[in-house]
C-alpha positions in Angstrom: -6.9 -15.3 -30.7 -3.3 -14.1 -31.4 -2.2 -10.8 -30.9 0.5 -9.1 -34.1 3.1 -6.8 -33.5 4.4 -5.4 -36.8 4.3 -8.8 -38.4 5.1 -10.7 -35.3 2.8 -13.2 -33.4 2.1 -13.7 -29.7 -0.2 -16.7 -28.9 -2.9 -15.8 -27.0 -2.2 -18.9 -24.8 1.4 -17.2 -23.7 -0.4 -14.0 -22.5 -2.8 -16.2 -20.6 0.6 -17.8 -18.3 2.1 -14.6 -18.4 -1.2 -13.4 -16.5 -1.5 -16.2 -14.4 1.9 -15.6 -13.2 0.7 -11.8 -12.4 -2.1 -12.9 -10.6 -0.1 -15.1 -8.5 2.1 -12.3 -7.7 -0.2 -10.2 -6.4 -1.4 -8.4 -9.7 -5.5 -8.3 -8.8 -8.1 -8.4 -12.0 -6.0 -6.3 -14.2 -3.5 -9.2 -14.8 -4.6 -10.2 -18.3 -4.6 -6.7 -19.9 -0.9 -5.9 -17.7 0.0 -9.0 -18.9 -0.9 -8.2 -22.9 0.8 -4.6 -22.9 4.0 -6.1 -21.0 4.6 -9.0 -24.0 3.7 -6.4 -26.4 6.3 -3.9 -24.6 8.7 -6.9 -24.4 8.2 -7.5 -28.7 8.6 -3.4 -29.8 11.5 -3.5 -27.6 13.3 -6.4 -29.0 12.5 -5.3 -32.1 13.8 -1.8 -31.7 17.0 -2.8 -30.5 17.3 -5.6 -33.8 16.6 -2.4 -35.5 19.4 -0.7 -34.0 21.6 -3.2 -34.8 22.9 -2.9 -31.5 26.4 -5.4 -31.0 27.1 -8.0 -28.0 30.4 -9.0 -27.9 31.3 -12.6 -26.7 32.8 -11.1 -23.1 29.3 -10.0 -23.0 27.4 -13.3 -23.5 29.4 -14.6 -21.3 29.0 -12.2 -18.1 25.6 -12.3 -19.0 25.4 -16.1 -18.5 27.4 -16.0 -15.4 25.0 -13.4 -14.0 21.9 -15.6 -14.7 23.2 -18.7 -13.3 24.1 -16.4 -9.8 21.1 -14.7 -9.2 19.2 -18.4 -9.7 21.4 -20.7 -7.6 24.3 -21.6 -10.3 24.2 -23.1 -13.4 23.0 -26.3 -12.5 20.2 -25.0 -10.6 18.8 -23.4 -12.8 18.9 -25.7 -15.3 16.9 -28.6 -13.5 14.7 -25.8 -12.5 13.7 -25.4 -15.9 14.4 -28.6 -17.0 17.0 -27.7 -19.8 20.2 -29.3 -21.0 23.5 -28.6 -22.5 21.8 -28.8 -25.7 19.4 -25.4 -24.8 22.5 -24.2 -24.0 22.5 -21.7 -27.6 19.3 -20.8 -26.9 20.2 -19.4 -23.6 22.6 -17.6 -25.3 20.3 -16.0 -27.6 18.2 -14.8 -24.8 21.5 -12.9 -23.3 22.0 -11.2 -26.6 19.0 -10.0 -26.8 18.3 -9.0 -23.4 21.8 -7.2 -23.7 20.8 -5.6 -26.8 17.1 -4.4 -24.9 19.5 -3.0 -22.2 21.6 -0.9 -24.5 17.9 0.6 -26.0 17.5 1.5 -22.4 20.6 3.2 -22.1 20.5 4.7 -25.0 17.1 6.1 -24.7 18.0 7.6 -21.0 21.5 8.7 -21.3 20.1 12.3 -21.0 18.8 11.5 -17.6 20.6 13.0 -14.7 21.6 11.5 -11.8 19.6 13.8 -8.8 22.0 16.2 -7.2 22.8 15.4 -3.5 20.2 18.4 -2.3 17.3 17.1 -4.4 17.7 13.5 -2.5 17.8 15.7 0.6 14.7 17.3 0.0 12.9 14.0 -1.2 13.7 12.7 2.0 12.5 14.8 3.9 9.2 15.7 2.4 8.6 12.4 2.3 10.3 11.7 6.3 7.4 9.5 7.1 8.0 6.9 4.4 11.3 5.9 5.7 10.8 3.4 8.4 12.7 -0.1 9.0 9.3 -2.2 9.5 9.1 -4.7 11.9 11.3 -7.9 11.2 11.8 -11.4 12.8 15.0 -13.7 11.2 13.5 -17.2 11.9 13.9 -20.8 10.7 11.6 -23.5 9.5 11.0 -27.3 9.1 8.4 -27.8 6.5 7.1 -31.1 4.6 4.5 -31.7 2.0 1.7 -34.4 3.3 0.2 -37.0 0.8 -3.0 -36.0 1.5 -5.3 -33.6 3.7 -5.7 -36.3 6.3 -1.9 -37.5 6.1 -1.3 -38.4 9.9 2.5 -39.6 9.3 3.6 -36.5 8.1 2.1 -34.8 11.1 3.6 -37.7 13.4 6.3 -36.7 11.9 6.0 -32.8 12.5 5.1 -33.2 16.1 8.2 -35.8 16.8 10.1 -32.7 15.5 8.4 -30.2 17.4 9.1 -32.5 20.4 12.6 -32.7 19.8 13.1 -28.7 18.8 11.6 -27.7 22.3 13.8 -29.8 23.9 17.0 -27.7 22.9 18.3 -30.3 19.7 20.1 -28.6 17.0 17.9 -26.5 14.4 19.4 -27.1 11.3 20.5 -30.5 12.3 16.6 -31.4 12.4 15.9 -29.5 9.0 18.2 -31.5 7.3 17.0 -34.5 8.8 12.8 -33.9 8.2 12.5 -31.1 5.7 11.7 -31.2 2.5 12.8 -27.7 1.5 16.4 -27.8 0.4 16.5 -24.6 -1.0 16.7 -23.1 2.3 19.7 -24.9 3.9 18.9 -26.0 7.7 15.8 -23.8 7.6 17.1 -20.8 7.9 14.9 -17.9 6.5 16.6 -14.7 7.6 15.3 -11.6 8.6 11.8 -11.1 6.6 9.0 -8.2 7.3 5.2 -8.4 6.8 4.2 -8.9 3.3 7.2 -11.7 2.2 5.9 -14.4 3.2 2.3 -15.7 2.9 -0.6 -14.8 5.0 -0.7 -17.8 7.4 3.2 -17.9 7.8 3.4 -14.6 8.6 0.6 -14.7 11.2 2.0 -17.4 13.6 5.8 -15.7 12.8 4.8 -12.4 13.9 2.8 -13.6 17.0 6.4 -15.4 18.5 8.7 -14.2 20.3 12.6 -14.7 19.9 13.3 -18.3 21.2 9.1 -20.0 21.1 8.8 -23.0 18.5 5.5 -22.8 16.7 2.9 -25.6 17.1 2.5 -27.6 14.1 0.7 -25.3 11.3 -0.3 -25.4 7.8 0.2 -23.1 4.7 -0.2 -24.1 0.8 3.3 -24.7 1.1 2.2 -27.7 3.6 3.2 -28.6 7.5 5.2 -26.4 9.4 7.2 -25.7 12.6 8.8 -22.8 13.0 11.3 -21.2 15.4 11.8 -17.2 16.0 15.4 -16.2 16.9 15.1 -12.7 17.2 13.0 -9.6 17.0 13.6 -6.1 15.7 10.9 -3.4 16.5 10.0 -0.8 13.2 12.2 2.1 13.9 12.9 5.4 11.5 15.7 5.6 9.6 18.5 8.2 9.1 19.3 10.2 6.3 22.4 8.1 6.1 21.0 5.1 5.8 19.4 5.6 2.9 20.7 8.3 1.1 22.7 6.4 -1.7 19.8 3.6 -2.1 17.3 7.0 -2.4 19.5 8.4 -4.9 19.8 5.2 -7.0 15.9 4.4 -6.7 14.8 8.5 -7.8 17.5 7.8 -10.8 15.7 4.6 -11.7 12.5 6.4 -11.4 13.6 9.6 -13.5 15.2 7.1 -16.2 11.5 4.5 -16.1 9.5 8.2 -16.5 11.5 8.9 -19.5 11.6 4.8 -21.2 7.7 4.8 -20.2 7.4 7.6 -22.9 9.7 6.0 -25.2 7.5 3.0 -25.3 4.5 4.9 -26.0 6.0 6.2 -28.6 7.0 2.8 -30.2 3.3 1.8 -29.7 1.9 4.7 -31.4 3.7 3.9 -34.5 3.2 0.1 -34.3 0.7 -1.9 -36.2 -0.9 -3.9 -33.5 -3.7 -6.2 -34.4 -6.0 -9.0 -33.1 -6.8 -12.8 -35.4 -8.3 -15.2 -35.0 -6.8 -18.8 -35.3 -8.2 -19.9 -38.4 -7.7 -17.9 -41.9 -6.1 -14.6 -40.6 -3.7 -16.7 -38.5 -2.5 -18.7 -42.1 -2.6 -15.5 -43.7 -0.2 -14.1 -41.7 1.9 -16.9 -41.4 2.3 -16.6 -45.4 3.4 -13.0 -44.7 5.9 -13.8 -42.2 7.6 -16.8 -44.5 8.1 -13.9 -47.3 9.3 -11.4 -45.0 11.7 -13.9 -43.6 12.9 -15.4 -47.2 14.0 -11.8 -48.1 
């Protein structure tokens, strides 16, 4: 099956990773259908702002890059990461441009939306007093490597020679460096995290230590571990202060996605939005979609 959004095609097979990716982010049973409306969000969006005819300058393209490569590690990062090359490099570009261009739709769509006056943030916060609490927290480090197999005894040699030589006061990131094979985290270090960042089993032996134990030897999906905890900080409220510009930013965000969220039901309403098969009413359309694009 294929899915059509006014004339254009999304293969059933890409909603299928785009719900597997849900589901491994926590999205439950509803992944597939999430998964359909988001790509068919992501298509009337796109195709709104072509409609538009909204402009990216070069300056844009070009902070837009920069951005992407940051926030995933730096250009060449990314790239191994998803196994491009300089020759992908246009087609990175196009996907600037037209995120850029879905980001002035958005804009455009909410510019009527009002940032909340300082007395409405008050008043959020505190009818809603009980929500802002700084959870509890550990900042610790790790040592992790993948074994060859479920009954891999050198790599757990391995783990306990570093365990050994943890508890007896050696370096931290010294040792990461030396056994880990995690380099994304350099010598270990994790930072602060709360419940609910890490997986199940990590979290369990992190949040039973306290600042200064090294963990036995333990397994996640991830593979073998040894942790240690450096320090501790108990759940505690927060002020008014603390959050009040982050409240105000999140309460705009939420006043602009109320707004967009209608938008896009709007777009669907007047979209033709149909389900083929793979056989004739896939060529069909195909033919349709060569004329369209010829004119």
């Amino acid at each position: 099956m294929a899915t059509i959004v006014n004339g254009e095609r999304i293969e059933d097979q890409a909603i299928q990773g785009e719900a597997m990716r849900l589901q491994q982010a926590g999205a439950g049973p509803d992944a597939p259908e999430i998964a359909e409306r988001h790509m068919i969000d992501q298509v009337l969006m796109r195709q709104e702002a072509m409609r538009r005819a909204y402009t990216v300058s070069p300056a844009e393209v070009e902070q837009g890059l920069h951005k992407l490569f940051v926030e995933n590690g730096g250009k060449e990062a990314f790239m191994q990461r998803h196994h491009l090359t300089e020759a992908d490099e246009p087609r990175l570009r196009e996907h600037v441009v037209t995120s850029r261009r879905v980001e002035k739709l958005v804009d455009d769509t909410c510019a009527d939306v009002a940032t909340p006056s300082d007395e409405a943030v008050r008043a959020h916060f505190d009818e809603h007093v009980e929500e802002f609490v700084k959870p509890l927290r550990v900042r610790a480090s790790h040592i992790v490597k993948r074994p060859a197999s479920e009954d891999d005894q050198e790599t757990f040699a391995a783990m306990c020679e570093a365990r050994e030589r943890l508890q007896a006061g050696e370096d931290f990131p010294t040792l990461a460096e030396e056994y880990s094979d995690c380099s994304s985290e350099p010598g270990g270090d994790l930072g602060y995290f709360a419940k609910g960042q890490m997986v199940p089993g990590f979290e369990t032996v992190a949040f039973s230590m306290k600042p200064g134990e090294v963990s036995p030897v333990f397994v996640t999906q991830f593979g073998m571990h040894v942790m240690k905890v450096f320090e501790r900080e108990d759940p505690r409220a927060l002020e008014f202060a603390e959050v009040e510009k982050e409240l105000g930013r999140r309460l705009h965000e939420e006043a602009r996605d109320a707004v967009f969220t209608e938008y896009l039901e709007q777009l669907r309403t007047k979209a033709k939005i149909e389900k083929i098969s793979e056989d004739e009413p896939a060529k069909k359309q195909g033919k349709k979609g060569k004329k369209k694009g010829g004119k």
